[in-house]
N, C-alpha and C positions, 0 to 999 in steps of 0.2 A: 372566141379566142382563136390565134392564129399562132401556125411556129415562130417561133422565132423574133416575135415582135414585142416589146416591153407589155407588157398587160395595163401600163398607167397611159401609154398612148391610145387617147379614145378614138373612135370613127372621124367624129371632124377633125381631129389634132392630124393623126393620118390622112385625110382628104387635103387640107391645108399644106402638110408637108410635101406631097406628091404631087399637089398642085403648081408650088412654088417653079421658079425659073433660076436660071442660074442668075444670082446678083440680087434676087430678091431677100430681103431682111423678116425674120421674124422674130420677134420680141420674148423675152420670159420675163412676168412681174411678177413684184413680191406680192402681197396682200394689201396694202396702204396705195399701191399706185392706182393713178383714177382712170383705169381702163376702161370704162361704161362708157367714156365721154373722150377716148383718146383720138377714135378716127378708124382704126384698119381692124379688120375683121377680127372680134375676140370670142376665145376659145378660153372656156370657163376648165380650169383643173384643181380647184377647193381639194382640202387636205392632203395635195402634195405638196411635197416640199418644191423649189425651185431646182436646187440639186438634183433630186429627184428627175424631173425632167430635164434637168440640161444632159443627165446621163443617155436617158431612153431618147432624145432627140439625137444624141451625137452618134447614138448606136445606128441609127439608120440614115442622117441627112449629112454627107461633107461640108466644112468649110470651103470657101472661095480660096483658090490658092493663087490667085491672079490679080488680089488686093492687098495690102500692107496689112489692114485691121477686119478680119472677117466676124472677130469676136470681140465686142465692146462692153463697158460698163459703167456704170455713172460712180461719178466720183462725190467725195464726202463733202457735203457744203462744207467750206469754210474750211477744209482740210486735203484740198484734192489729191495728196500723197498716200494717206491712209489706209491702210487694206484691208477690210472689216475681214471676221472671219467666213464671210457666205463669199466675198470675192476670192479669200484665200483657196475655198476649196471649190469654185469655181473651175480659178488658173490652172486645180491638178486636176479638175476631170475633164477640161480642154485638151490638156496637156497628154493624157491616156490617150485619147480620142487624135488628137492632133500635134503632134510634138514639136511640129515648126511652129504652130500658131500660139505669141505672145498676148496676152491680153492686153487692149487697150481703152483707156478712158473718157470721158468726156463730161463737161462740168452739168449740172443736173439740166437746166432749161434749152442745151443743146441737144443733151440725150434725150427729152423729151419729145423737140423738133422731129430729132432722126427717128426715134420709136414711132411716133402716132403717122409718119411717114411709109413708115414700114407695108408689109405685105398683111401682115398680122401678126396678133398677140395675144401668147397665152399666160391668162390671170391665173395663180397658185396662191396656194394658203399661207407659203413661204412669209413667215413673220419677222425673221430676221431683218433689219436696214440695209436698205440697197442688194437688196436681193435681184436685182435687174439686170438683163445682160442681153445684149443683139448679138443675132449670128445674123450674117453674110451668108445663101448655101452657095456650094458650090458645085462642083459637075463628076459625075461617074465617070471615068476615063475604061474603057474597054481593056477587055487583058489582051496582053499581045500573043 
């Protein structure tokens, strides 16, 4: 255990986050997305929620502020307006975390493209639909 670090953040989740570069994407899946077989480095997190981790990730990693959409989500087949309630409360712990950053969409088999593109992905128990969302990191700017 470590101060000040979420306790749901494992050793590779941390190794993967600290690894990452500025601009590189890492993915949070629900439980149904077919991450064995998606492509980028997966990071197993069973019986957390998605929320869960999008907290304890935002706690430590910034968004890109030098992209329009550093935080994505896949939209509902057949309804891409829809805002299930995992994206609702998605938008407000983005929104804690990062308060210029609007959440944006994208139809399932492009989010797919851009996730299994990604740096890496962490699978959660997140049962909820469309429990998915990409961040963009971005870069620690030094105090003045």
């Amino acid at each position: 255990m470590l101060k000040g670090i979420p306790h749901i953040l494992s050793p590779d989740l941390l190794h993967a986050l600290q690894a990452m570069g500025h601009g590189d994407e890492i993915t949070i899946v629900d439980g149904n997305y077919p991450g064995t077989s998606a492509g980028p480095r997966l990071i197993r997190a069973d019986g957390h929620s998605g929320t869960d981790l999008l907290e304890a990730i935002l706690s430590v990693m910034p968004l890109d502020d030098f992209v329009p959409d550093p935080a994505i989500v896949m939209q509902v087949v057949g309804d891409a307006g829809q805002r299930p309630p995992v994206v609702v409360e998605y938008e407000k712990i983005v929104a804690r975390f990062e308060p210029a950053v609007k959440l944006a969409s994208l139809e399932r088999f492009a989010f797919y493209k851009r996730a299994n593109a990604g740096y890496a992905m962490v699978q959660t128990g997140e049962q909820r639909l469309y429990g998915n969302i990409i961040l963009k990191k971005g870069v620690i700017r030094p105090n003045p």
